[in-house]
Structure formats: structure tokens, C-alpha cells
C-alpha positions as CSV (number, residue, x, y, z in Angstrom):
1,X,5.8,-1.7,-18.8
2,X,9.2,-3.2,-18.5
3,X,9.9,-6.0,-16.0
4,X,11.9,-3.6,-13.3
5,X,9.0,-1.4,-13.2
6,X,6.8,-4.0,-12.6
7,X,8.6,-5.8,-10.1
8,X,9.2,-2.2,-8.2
9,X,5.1,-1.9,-8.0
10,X,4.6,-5.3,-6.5
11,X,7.3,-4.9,-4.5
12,X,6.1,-1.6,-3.0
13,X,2.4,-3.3,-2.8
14,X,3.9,-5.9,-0.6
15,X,6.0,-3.0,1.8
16,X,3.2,-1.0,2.2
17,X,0.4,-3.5,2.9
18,X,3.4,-5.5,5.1
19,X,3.8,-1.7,7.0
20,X,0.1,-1.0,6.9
21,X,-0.7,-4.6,8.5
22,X,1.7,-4.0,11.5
23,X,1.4,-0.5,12.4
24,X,-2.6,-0.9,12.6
25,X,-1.9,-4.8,13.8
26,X,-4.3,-6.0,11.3
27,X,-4.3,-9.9,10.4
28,X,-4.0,-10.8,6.5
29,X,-7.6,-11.4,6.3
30,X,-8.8,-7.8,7.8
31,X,-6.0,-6.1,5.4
32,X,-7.5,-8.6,2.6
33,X,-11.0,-7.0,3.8
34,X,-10.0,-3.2,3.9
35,X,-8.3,-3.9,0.1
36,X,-11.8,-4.9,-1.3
37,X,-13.6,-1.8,0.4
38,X,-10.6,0.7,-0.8
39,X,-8.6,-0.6,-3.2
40,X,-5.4,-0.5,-1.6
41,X,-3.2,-2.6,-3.1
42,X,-4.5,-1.1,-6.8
43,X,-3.6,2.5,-5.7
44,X,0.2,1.7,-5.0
45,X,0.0,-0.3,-8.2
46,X,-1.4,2.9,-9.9
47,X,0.7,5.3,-8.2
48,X,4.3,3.8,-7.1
49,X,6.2,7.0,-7.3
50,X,4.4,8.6,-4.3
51,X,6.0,5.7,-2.2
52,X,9.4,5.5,-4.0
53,X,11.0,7.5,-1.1
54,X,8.5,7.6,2.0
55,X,9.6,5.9,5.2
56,X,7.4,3.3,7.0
57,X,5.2,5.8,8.6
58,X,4.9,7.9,5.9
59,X,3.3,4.9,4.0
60,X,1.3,4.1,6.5
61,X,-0.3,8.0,6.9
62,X,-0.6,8.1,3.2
63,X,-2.7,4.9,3.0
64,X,-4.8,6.4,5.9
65,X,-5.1,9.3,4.3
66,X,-5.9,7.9,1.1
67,X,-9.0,5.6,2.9
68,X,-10.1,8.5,4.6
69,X,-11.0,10.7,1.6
70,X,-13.1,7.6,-0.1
């Protein structure tokens, strides 16, 4: 994986939790919590393309989405 790509996935792990944290007004710890339960931060590390071009909302609903089918 070259060095762009990877910086674009940690990037996007950090918008999305960031988005994710203030829409649902969740404290690091509690999003830290939810991440162990669903694996968050590893499905926008395995799937970054789905993000690429979603606003802040749509980031949030796909993460909710995503924790509701588990």
C-alpha cells in the first residue's frame, strides 16, 4: 500500500470517528468503547472508498448503519 493511500485511511478513520463522536456527543472513551464492540475504526480502514465522498452526515448514517446490522 503506498504511503498516500495509507495516510488517506487514517485520515478518513480520524473524520469519521471525529463526526461520529460529535453528532452522537460521545466522549473519546465511549467512542473508544463502541470501536471494541464494532470495529469501527477497522471498517473505514477496510473500506475507505465508501467515505471518499460522503458528507458529515452521511458518515455518520453509514457508521450507524453499519453497527446496526452487527
Amino acid at each position: 500500500m503506498s504511503d498516500k493511500r495509507l495516510n488517506n485511511r487514517i485520515f478518513l478513520m480520524y473524520l469519521v470517528s471525529e463526526n461520529y463522536k460529535k453528532f452522537h456527543k460521545l466522549s473519546s472513551e465511549q467512542f473508544l468503547e463502541l470501536n471494541r464492540k464494532y470495529a469501527i475504526l477497522n471498517y473505514i480502514a477496510e473500506c475507505p472508498d465508501i467515505f471518499d465522498n460522503m458528507s458529515d452526515s452521511e458518515m455518520v448514517e453509514e457508521i450507524d448503519e453499519y453497527v446496526s446490522a452487527i
